[in-house]
C-alpha positions as CSV (number, residue, x, y, z in Angstrom):
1,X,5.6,-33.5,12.5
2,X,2.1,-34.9,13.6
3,X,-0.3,-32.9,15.2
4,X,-0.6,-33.7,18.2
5,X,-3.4,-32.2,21.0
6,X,-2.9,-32.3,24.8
7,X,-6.0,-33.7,27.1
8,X,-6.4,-34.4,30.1
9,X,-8.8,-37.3,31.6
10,X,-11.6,-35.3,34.1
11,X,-11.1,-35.4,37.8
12,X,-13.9,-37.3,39.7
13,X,-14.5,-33.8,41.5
14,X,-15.4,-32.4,38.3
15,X,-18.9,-31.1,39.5
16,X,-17.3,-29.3,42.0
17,X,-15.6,-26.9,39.7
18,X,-15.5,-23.1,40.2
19,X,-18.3,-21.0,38.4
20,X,-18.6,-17.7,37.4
21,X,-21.5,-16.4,35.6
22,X,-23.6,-19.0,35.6
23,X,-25.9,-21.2,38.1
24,X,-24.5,-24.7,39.1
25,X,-26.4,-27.0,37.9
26,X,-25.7,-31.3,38.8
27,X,-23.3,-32.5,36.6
28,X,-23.2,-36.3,35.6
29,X,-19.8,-37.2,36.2
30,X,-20.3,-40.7,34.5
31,X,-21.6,-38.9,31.7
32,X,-18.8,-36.2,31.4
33,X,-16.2,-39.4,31.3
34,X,-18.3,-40.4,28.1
35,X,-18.1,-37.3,26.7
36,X,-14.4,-36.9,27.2
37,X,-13.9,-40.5,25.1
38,X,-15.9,-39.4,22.7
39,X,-13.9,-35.9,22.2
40,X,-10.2,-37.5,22.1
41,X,-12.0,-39.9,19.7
42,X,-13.3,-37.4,17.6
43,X,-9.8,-35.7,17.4
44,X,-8.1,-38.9,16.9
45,X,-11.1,-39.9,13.9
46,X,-9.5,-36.1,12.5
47,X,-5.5,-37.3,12.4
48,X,-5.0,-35.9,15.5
49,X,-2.6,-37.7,17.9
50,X,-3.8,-37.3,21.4
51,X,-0.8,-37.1,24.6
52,X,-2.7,-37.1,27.9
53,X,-1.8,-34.8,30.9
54,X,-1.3,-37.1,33.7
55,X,-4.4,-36.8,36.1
56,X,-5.0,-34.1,38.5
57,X,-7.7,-35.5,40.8
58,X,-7.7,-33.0,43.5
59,X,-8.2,-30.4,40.7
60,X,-12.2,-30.1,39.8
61,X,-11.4,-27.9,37.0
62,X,-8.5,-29.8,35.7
63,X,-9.7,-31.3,32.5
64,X,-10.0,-27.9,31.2
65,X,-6.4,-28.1,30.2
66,X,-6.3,-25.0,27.6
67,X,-6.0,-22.9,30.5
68,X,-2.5,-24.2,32.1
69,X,-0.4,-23.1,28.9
70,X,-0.1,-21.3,25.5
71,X,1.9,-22.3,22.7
72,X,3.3,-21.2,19.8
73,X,5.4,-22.4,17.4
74,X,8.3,-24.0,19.7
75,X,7.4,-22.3,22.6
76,X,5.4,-23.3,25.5
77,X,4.2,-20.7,27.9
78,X,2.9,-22.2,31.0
79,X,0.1,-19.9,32.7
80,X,-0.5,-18.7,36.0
81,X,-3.8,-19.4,36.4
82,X,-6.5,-16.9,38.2
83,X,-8.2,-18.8,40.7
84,X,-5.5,-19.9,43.1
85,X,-7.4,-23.5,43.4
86,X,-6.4,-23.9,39.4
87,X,-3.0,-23.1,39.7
88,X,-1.6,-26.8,40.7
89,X,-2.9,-27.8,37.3
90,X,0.0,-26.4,35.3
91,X,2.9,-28.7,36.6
92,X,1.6,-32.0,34.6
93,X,1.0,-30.3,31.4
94,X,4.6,-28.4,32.1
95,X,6.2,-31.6,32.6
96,X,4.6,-33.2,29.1
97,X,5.5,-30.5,27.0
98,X,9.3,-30.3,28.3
99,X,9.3,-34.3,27.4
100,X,7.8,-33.4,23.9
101,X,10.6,-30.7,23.3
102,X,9.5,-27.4,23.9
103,X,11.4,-24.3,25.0
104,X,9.5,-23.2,28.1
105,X,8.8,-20.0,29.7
106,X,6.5,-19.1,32.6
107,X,3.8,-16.4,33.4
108,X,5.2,-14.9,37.1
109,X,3.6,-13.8,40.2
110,X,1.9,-11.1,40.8
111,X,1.1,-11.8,37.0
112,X,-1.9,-13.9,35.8
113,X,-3.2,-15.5,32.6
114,X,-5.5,-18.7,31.7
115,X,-5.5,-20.0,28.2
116,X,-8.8,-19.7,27.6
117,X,-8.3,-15.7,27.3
118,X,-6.4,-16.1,24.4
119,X,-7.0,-16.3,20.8
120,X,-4.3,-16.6,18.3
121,X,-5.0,-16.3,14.5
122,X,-2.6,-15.0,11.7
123,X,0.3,-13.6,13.9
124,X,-2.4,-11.9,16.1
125,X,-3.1,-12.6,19.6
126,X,-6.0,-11.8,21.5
127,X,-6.0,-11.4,25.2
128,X,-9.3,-11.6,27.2
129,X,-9.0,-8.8,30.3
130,X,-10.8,-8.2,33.5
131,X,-11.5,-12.4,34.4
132,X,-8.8,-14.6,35.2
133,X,-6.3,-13.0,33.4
134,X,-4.8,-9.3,34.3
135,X,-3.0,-7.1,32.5
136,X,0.8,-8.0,33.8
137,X,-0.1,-11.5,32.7
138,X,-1.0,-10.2,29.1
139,X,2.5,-7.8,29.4
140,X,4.3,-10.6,30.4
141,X,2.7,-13.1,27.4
142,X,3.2,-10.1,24.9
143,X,7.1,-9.9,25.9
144,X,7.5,-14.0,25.5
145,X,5.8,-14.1,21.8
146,X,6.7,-10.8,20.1
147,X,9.5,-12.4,19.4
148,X,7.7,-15.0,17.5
149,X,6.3,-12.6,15.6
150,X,3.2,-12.1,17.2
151,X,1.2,-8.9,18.0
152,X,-0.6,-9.3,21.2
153,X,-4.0,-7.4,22.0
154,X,-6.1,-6.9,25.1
155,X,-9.4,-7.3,25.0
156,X,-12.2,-5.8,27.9
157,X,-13.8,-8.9,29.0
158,X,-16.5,-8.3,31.6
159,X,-19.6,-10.8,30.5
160,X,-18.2,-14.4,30.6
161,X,-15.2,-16.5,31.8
162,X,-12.7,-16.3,29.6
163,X,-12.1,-14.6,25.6
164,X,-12.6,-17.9,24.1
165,X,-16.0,-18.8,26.0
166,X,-17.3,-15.4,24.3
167,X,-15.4,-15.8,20.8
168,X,-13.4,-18.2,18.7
169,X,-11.5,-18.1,15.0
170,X,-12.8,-20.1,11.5
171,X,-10.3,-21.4,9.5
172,X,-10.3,-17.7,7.3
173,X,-9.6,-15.7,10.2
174,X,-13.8,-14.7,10.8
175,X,-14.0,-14.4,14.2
176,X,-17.4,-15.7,15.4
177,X,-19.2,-15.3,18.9
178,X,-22.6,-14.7,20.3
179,X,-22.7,-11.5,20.5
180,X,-24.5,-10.4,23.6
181,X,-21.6,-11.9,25.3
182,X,-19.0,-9.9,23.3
183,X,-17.8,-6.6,25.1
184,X,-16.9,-5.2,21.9
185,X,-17.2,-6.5,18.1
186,X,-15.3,-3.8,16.9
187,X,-12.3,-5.3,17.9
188,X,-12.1,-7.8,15.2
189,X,-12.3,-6.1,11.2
190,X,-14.4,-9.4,10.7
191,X,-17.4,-10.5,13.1
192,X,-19.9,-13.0,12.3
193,X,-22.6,-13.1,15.3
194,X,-24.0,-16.6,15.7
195,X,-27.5,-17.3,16.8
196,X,-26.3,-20.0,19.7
197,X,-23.7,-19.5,22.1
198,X,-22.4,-23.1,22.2
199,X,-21.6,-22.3,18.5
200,X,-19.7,-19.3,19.4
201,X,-16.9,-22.3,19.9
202,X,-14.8,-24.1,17.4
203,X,-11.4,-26.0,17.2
204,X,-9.8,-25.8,13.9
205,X,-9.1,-29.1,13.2
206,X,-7.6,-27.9,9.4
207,X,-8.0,-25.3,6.9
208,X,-11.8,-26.8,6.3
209,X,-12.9,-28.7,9.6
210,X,-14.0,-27.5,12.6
211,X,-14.7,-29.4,15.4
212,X,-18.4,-27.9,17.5
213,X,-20.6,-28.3,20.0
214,X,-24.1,-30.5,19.3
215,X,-26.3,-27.9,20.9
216,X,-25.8,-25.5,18.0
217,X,-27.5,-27.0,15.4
218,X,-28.5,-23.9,13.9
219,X,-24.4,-22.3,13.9
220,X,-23.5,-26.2,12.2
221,X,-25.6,-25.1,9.6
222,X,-24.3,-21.2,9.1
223,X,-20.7,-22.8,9.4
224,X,-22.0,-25.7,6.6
225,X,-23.2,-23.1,4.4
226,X,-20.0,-21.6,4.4
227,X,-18.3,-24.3,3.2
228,X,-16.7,-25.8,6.3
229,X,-16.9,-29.2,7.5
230,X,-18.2,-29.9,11.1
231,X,-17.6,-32.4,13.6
232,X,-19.7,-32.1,16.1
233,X,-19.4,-33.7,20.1
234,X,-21.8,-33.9,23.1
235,X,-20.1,-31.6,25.9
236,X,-23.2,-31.0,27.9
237,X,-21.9,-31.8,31.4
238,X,-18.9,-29.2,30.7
239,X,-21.2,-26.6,29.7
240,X,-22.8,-26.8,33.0
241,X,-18.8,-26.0,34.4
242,X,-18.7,-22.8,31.7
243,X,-16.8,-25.3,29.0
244,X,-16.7,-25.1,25.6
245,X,-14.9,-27.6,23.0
246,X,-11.6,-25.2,23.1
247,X,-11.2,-26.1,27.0
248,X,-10.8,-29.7,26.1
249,X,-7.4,-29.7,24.8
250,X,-4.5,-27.8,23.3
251,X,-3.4,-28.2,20.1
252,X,0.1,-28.5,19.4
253,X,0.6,-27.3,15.4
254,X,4.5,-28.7,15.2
C-alpha cells in the first residue's frame, strides 16, 4: 500500500487563526500558500502520495489538519477539537478517510482531543493534557486504540499548544523537544533536548528521513550527526499561528 499523507490547502483567513502562547504577529498569506506547495512537494519528492482535504475557508486554522483525526493502523479516529471555532474542520477530513477505507470512530461531547496532543511511537501513545484536549477525550481515545494494541499515556501539558508543538519522535524511538517547553522529561526513558524549538519538530518520513523546519539549523546538524537524513521546509508564516511541520498533514502508514 502507498503511503499516503492527508493536507489540506490553507484558508485565505489563515492570519486570523487562534493563538495561545504566543503574540500575533502579520502573517503573509501569499507567502504561507508558497510554503504549503513547497511542503506537499517535499513529501511527494519523499514517495509520499499526497490526498487533499477539501477546503475549509471559513476555518482560519484549518490547514492544520493533524488536529481533526488520529489514525492507526485501519482506524481513523476523528477528534473533537477544543476551540469550538476548530470543530467544523473535522467533517472534510472524515469524509476522505471513509472514501479511502477506514473504520471510523469519533471522540464525543462533553469529550475533547486535537491531534496535535498526541504522539504515537512503538505501540505507545502520548496524550498532551491541560490545552485542547481533556482527560475524557484521552479516556475515550485510550478505549478506541487499546484494542489496537496500544498503551495510551497522559501527559501534563501547561507551556505550549499542543504535545507535539513541545515534543516529537526520531525514527529510534528518541523523543526530542526543547526543553524549557517540556512539562516533564521524565516521561519519556529517552530525551534528547534540542537547542531550537523549531527543531523540537519532525515527521518521520522512513526509518532514516526526517522531514524539519529551516530555522533549526543547529538541531539539522545534531539530527545529521546522528545519522539521519533531513529534509528541511520554510514554514515561517505557520510558526507565527503556533505550527510546526507535524500540523501540516497526517500520515496515513497503510
Amino acid at each position: 500500500m502507498p503511503r499516503r499523507a492527508l493536507v489540506r490547502r490553507p484558508s485565505p483567513r489563515l492570519a486570523e487563526g487562534l493563538l495561545t502562547h504566543v503574540e500575533r504577529v502579520p502573517v503573509d498569506v501569499d507567502l504561507a500558500l508558497q510554503q504549503w506547495d513547497g511542503y506537499v512537494a517535499a513529501l511527494q519528492a519523499e514517495g509520499w502520495e499526497t490526498v487533499e482535504v477539501p477546503p475549509a475557508p471559513e476555518c482560519p486554522d484549518s490547514v492544520f489538519v493533524e488536529d481533526t483525526v488520529v489514525v492507526l493502523a485501519d482506524l481513523a479516529v476523528v477528534t473533537r477539537p477544543g476551540a469550538d471555532e476548530r470543530k467544523p474542520e473535522t467533517a472534510g477530513t472524515e469524509q476522505v478517510l471513509r472514501e479511502l477505507g477506514y473504520r471510523m470512530e469519533r471522540i464525543e461531547a462533553p469529550g475533547t482531543l486535537d491531534g496535535g496532543d498526541v504522539l504515537k511511537h512503538d505501540g505507545t501513545v502520548w496524550v498532551g493534557l491541560g490545552g485542547r484536549t481533556d482527560r475524557s477525550g484521552a479516556e475515550q481515545l485510550a478505549r478506541h486504540l487499546e484494542p489496537l494494541g496500544a498503551r495510551v499515556v497522559g501527559v501534563p501539558l501547561t507551556k505550549v499548544l499542543h504535545l507535539k508543538s513541545a515534543v516529537t519522535a526520531l525514527p529510534d524511538g528518541t523523543v526530542v523537544g526543547f526543553e524549557e517547553l517540556v512539562d516533564d522529561p521524565s516521561v519519556w526513558t529517552s530525551f534528547l533536548p534540542v537547542p531550537e524549538e523549531p527543531g523540537a519538530h519532525v515527521v518521520l518520513l522512513d526509518e532514516e528521513t526526517v522531514l524539519m523546519s529551516a530555522a533549526a539549523p543547529a538541531t539539522r546538524r545534531l539530527y545529521e550527526d546522528r545519522g539521519l537524513r533531513v529534509v528541511a521546509v520554510d514554514i515561517t508564516e505557520f510558526e507565527k499561528l503556533e505550527g510546526c511541520v507535524t500540523c501540516l498533514s497526517v500520515r496515513l502508514r497503510g
